[in-house]
C-alpha positions in Angstrom: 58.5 243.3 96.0 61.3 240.6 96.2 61.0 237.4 95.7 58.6 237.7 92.6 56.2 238.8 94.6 53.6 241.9 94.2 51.4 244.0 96.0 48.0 244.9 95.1 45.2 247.5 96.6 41.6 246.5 95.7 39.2 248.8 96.1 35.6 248.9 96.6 33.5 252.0 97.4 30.5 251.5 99.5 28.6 254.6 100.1 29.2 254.8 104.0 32.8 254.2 103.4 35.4 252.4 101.2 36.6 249.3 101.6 40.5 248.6 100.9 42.1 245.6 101.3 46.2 245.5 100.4 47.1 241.9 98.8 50.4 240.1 98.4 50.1 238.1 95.4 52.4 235.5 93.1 54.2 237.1 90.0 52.2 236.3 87.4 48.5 236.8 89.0 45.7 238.5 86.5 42.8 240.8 87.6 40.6 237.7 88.4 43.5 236.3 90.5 43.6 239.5 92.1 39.8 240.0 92.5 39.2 236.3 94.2 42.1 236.9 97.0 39.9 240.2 97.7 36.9 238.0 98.3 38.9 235.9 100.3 40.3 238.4 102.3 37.6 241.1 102.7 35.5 239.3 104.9 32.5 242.0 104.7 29.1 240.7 104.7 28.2 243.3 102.1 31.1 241.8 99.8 30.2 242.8 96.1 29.2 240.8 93.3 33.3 240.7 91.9 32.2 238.2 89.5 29.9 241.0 87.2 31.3 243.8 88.2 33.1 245.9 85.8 36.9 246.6 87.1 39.4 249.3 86.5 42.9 250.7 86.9 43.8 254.1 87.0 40.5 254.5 86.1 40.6 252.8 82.9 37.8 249.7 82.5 39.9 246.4 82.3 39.7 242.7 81.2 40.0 240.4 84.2 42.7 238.2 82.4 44.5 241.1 82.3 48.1 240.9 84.2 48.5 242.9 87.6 51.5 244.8 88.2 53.1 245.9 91.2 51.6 248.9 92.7 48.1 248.6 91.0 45.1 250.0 92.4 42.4 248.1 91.1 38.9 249.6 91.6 35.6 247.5 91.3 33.3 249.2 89.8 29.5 249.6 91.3 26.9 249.7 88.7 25.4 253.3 88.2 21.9 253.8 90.7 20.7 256.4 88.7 21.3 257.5 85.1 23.5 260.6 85.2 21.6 262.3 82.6 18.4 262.0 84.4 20.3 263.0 87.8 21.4 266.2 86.0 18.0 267.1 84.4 16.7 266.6 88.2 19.1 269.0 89.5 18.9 271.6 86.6 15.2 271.7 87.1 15.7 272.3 91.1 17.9 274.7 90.7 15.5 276.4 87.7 18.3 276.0 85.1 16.8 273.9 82.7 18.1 274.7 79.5 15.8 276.2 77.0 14.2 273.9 74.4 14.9 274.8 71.1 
C-alpha cells in the first residue's frame, strides 16, 4: 500500500463463525499495534481476551512486538477446550480402536 501504509487481516475464530476484520495500519505498527486496532474496530460483544491470547502468522506462534508486514494474516489464537490427547483417547474408545496396552 502507498503512502507507507499496510494492510492487515486479523482473525479470530469463534465456533459459530469467524470473525475478520481488514485493518489499514501506519508503516511501522507491531502485532500489539495491530491487535488493539482489532479491538477497536471489531465491535463484537464476544471480543476475545487479545491481551492473553497467544497470536500467530502463517501459523507460526509470534511475539506481539513483532513487526507486521503488508499482507499478514494474523490469527488469535483460542486456548485449547479440551486436551487433544484426551479428545483422541475419547474417540478411539468410541470407535473401539483403542490401541493395545503393552
Amino acid at each position: 500500500m502507498s503512502g507507507g501504509r499496510l494492510v492487515v487481516e486479523v482473525v479470530y475464530p469463534l465456533p459459530e463463525r469467524q470473525g475478520i476484520v481488514t485493518l489499514d495500519l501506519p508503516a511501522g505498527s507491531t502485532v500489539r499495534d495491530a491487535l488493539a486496532a482489532y479491538r477497536d474496530r471489531s465491535g463484537q460483544p464476544m471480543s476475545p481476551d487479545i491481551e492473553h491470547a497467544a497470536v500467530a502468522r502463517y501459523g507460526h506462534v509470534i511475539d506481539r512486538n513483532d513487526p507486521v508486514k503488508d499482507g499478514d494474516r494474523l490469527d488469535i489464537l483460542r486456548p485449547l477446550t479440551v486436551d487433544p490427547k484426551d479428545a483422541r483417547r475419547r474417540r478411539a474408545a468410541l470407535h473401539g480402536r483403542a490401541k493395545p496396552k503393552r
